[in-house]
N, CA, C and O of each residue as an XYZ file, in Angstrom:
292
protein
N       0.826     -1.186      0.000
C       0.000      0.000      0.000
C       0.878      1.260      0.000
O       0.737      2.133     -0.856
N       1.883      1.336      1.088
C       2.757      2.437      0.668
C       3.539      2.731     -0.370
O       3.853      3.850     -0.777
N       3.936      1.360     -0.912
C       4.972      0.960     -2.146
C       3.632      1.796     -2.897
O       3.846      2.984     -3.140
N       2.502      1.335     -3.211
C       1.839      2.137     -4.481
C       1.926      3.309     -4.212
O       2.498      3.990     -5.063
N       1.591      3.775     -3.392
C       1.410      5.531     -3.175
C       2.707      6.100     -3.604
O       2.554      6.872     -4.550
N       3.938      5.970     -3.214
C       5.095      6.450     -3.709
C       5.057      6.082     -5.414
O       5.455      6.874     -6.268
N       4.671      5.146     -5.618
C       4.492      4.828     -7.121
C       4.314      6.175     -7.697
O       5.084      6.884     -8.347
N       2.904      6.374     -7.227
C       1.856      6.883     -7.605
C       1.863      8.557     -7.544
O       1.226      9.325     -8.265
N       3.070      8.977     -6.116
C       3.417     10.419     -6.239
C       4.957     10.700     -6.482
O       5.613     11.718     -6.260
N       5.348      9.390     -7.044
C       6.950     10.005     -7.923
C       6.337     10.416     -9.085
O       6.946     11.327     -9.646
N       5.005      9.921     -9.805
C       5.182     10.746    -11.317
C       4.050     11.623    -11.757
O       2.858     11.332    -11.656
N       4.584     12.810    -12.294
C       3.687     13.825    -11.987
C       2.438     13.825    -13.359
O       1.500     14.614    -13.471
N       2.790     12.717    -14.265
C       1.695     12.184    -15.017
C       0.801     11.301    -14.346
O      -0.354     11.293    -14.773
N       0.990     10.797    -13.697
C      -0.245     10.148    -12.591
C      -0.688     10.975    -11.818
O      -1.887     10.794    -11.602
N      -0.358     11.613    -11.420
C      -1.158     12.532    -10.591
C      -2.087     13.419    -11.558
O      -3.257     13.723    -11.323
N      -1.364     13.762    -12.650
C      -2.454     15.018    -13.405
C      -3.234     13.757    -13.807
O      -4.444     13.942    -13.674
N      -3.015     12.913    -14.118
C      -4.665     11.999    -14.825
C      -5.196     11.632    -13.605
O      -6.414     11.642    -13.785
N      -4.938     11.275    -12.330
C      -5.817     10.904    -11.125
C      -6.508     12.174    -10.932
O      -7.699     12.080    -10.635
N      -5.996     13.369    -11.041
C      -6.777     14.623    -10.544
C      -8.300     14.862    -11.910
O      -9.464     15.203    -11.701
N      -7.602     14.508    -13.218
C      -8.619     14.755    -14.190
C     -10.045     13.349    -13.934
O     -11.239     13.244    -14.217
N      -9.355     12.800    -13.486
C     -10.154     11.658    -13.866
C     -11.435     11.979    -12.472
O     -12.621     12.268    -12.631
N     -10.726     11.814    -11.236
C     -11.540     12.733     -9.953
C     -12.239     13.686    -10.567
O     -13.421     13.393    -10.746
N     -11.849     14.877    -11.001
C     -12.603     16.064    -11.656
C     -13.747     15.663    -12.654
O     -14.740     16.389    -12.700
N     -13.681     14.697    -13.349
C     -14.376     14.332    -14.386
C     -15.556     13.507    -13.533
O     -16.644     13.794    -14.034
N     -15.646     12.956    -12.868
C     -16.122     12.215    -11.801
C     -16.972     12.910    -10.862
O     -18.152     12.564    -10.813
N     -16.508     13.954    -10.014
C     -16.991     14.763     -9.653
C     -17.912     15.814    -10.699
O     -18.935     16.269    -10.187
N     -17.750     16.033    -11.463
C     -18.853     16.685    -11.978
C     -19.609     16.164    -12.916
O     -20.387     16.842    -13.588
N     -19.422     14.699    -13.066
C     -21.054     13.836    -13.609
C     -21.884     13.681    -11.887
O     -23.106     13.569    -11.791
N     -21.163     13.700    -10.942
C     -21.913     13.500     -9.847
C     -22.464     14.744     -9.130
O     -23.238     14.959     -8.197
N     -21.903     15.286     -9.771
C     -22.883     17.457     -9.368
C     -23.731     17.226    -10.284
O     -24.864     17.452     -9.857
N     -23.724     16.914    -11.248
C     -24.921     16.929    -12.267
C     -25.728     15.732    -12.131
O     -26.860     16.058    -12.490
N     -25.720     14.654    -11.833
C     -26.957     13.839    -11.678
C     -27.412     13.862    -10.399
O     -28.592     13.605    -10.159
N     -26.609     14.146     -9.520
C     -27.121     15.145     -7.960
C     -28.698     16.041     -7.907
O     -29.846     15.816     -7.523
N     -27.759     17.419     -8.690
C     -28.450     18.377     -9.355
C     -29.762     17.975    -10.004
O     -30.831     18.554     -9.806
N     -29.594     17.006    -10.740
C     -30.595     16.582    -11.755
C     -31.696     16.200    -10.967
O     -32.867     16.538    -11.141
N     -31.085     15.230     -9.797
C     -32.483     14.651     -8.744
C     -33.044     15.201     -8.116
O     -34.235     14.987     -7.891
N     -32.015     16.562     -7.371
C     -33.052     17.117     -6.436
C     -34.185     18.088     -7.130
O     -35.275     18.294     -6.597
N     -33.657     18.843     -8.800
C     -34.460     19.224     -9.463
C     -35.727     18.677     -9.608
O     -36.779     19.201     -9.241
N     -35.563     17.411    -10.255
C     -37.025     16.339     -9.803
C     -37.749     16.240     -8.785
O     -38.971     16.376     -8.843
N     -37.227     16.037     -7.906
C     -37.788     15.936     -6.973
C     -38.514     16.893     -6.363
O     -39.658     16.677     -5.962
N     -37.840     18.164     -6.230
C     -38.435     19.566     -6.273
C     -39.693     19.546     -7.016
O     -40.697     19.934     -6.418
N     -39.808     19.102     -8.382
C     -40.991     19.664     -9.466
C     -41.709     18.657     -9.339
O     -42.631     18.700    -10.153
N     -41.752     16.979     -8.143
C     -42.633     16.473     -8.431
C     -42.984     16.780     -7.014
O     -44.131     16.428     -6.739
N     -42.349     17.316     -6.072
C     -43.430     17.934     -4.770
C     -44.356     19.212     -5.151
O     -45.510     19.268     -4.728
N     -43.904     20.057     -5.825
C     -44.462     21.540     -6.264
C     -45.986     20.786     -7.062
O     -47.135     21.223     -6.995
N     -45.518     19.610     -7.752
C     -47.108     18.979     -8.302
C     -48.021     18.368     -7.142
O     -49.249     18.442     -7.187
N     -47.627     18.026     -6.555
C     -47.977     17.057     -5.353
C     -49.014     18.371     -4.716
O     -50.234     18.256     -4.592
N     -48.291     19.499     -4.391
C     -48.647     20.506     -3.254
C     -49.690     21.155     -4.254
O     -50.764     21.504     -3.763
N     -49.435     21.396     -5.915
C     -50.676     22.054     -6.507
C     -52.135     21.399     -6.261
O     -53.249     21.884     -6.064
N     -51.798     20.513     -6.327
C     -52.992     19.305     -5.927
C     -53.963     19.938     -4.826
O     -55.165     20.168     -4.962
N     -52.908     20.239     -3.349
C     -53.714     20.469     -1.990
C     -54.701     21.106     -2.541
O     -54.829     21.491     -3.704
N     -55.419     21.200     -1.613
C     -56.422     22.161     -0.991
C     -56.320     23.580     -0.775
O     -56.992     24.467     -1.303
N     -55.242     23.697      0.207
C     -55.015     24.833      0.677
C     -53.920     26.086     -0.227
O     -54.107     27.235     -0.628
N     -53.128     25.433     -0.247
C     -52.288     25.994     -1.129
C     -51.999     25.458     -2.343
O     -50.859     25.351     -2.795
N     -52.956     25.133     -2.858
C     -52.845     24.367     -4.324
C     -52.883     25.617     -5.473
O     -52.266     25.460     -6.526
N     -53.709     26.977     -5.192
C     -53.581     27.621     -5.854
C     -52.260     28.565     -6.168
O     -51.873     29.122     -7.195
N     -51.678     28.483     -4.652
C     -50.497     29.412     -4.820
C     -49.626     28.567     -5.554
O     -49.096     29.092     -6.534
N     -49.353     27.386     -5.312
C     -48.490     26.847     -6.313
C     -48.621     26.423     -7.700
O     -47.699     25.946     -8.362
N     -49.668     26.597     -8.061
C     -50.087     26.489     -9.785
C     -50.407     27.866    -10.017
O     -51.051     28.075    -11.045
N     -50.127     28.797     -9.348
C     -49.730     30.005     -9.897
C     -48.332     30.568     -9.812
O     -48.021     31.658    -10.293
N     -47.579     29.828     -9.226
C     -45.875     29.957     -9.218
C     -45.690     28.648    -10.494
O     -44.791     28.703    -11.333
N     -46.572     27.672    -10.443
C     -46.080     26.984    -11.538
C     -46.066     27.894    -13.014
O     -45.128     28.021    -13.801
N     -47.152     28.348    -13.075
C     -47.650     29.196    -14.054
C     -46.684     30.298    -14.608
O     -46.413     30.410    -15.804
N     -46.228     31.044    -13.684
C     -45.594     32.150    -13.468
C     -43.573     31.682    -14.226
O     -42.852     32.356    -14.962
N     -43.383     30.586    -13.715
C     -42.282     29.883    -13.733
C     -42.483     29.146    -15.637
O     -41.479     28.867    -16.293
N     -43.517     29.011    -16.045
C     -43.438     28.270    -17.094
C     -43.711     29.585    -18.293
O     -43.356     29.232    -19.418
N     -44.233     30.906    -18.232
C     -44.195     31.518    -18.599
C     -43.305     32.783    -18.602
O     -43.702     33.773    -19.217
N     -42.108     32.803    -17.941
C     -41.415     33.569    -17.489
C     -40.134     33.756    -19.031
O     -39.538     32.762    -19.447
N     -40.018     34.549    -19.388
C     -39.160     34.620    -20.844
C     -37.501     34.328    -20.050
O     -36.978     34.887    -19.086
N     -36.961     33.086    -21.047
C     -35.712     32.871    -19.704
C     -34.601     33.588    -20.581
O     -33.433     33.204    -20.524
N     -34.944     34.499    -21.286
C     -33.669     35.234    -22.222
C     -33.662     36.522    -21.421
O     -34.688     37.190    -21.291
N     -32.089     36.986    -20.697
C     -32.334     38.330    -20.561
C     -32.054     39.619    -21.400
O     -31.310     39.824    -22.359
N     -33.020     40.513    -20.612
C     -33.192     41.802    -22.418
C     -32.276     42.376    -22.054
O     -31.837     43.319    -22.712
């Protein structure tokens, strides 16, 4: 185990591909992260339009959100 690690930080081409490869890694996992809690978010906001009580406020933020121009002028 130590024998690899010295392997592994005598050459400074292993290290830049362990760091890219981590990096590359890390940000498919920010993005399918991202991706779920997005979902998850837009299938409670449906859930809650549903209620009773506040069903209107949130199908009028849905509303508001689906009509909103996403280019800025």
């Amino acid at each position: 185990m130590v024998k690899d690690y010295i392997y592994f930080i005598g050459s400074t081409r292993r290290q830049i591909w362990g760091s890219f490869v981590r990096g590359i890694f890390a940000g498919f996992g920010g993005v399918i992260g991202a991706s779920l809690v997005v979902a998850i978010v837009i299938v409670v906001l449906q859930f809650l339009g549903q209620a009773p009580v506040v069903g209107q406020f949130f199908q009028n933020l849905s509303q508001n959100i689906h009509t909103t121009p996403t280019t800025p002028k």
